[in-house]
Structures are given as structure tokens and as C-alpha cells.
Legacy VTK file of the C-alpha trace (Angstrom):
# vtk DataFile Version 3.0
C-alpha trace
ASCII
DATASET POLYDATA
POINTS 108 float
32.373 -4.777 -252.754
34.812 -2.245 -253.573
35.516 0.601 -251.235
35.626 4.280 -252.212
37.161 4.908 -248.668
40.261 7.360 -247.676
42.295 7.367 -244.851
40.392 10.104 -243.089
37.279 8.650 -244.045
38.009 5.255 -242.698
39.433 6.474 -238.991
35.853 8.694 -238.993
34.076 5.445 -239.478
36.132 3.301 -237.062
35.299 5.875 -234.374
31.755 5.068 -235.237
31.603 1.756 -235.073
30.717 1.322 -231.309
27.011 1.978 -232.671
26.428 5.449 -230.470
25.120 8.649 -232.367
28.106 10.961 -232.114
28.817 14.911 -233.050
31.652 16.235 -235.386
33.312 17.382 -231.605
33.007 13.680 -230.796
34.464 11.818 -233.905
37.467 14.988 -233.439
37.782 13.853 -229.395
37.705 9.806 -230.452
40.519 10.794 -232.865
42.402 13.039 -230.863
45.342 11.625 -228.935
45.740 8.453 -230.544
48.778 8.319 -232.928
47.603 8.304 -236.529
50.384 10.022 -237.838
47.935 12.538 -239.004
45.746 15.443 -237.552
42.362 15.247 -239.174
41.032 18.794 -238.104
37.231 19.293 -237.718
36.549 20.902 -241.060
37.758 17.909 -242.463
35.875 15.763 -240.428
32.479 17.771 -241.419
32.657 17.392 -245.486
33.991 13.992 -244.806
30.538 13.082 -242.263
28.410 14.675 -244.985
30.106 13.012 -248.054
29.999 9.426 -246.535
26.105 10.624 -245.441
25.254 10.889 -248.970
26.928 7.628 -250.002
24.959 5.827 -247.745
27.321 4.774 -244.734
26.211 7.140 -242.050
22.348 8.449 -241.486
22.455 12.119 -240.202
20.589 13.871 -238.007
20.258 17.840 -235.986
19.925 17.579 -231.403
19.599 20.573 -229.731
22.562 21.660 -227.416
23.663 23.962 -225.060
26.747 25.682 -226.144
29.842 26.742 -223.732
28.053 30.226 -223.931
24.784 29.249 -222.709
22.758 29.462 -226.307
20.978 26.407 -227.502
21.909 25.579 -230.771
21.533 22.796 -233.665
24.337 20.061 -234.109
24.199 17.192 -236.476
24.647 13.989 -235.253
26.040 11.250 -236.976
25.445 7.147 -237.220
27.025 3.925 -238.662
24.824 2.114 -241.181
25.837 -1.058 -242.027
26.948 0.078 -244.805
29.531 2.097 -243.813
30.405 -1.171 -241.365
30.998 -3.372 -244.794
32.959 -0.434 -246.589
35.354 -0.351 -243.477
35.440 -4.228 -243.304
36.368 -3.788 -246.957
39.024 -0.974 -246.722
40.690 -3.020 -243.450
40.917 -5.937 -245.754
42.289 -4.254 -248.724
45.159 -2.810 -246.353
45.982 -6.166 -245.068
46.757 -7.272 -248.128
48.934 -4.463 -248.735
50.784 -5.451 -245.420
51.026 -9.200 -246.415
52.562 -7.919 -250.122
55.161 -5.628 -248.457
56.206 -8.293 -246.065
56.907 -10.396 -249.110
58.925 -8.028 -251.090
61.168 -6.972 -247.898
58.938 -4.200 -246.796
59.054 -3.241 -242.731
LINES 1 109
108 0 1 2 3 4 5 6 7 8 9 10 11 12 13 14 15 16 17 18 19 20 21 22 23 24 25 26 27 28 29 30 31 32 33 34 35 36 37 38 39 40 41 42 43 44 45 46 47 48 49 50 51 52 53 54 55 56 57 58 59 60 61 62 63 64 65 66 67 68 69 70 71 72 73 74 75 76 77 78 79 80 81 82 83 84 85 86 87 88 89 90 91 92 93 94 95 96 97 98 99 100 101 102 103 104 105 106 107
């Protein structure tokens, strides 16, 4: 299996993996604080939920919340499928083998 993964993409996915439903404010609060040498801003995090929805590695779905304000409104909430588990399997194993080929050519 070859991936079709990016960076952003595969941190989205690895936030997912625990198996829990979870909201683009979620995925941006999992990634937030950790040291990724990147800030993946919620935008980003939407098209990147909905394009890896339509390949097949996340389902979606809307829940009902209560915003800050006090109005109810429609979120989409976001799963694993297997799927997405093998194509971030994949993508961890491709960079490892980009490690283990920079270590051999004098690489840090």
C-alpha cells in the first residue's frame, strides 16, 4: 500500500488514532503544544479532515453543541477507519526508512 499522506495529514490522523470521535477544535487542542516544528492552524485542519473523509480514512459526521455564546449549533465530528490506521502505519514506515538511509550517509 502506498500512502498519499502529508505531514499535516499524518499528525491529524495520529491524533485520531485513540479510536474517540473528535471535532476540528479537538484534533487543533491534541496538536497544540506538542513540538512539531509546525503550526497546523484550524483551516488547515478542516480541508485536510474532509479530504482524508473522501479518501476513505476518516467517516464524518454533524453533533449538536452549545457554543461559548449559548447557541446550539452543528459541528462535524470526525473518526479513524482502518484505513486511515494502515495509511499512517504506511507513512510511519516510509519515514523510518528515510531515518535508517540518512543515518547511513552521515545524516543527524
Amino acid at each position: 500500500m502506498r500512502t498519499s499522506l502529508g505531514m499535516n495529514e499524518a499528525l491529524i490522523l495520529a491524533c485520531l488514532l485513540g479510536g474517540s470521535n473528535a471535532t476540528v477544535a479537538d484534533v487543533a487542542e491534541r496538536l497544540d503544544g506538542d513540538d512539531f516544528g509546525r503550526r497546523i492552524d484550524d483551516g488547515s485542519i478542516y480541508i485536510a479532515l474532509q479530504r482524508m473523509t473522501e479518501r476513505g480514512y476518516l467517516t464524518a459526521g454533524k453533533a449538536r453543541v452549545i457554543s461559548a455564546d449559548g447557541r446550539p449549533r452543528d459541528v462535524g465530528i470526525y473518526r479513524i477507519t482502518g484505513e486511515g490506521a494502515r495509511a499512517l502505519e504506511q507513512f510511519a514506515h516510509e519515514a523510518m526508512a528515510v531515518q535508517r538511509l540518512r543515518a547511513s550517509f552521515g545524516g543527524a
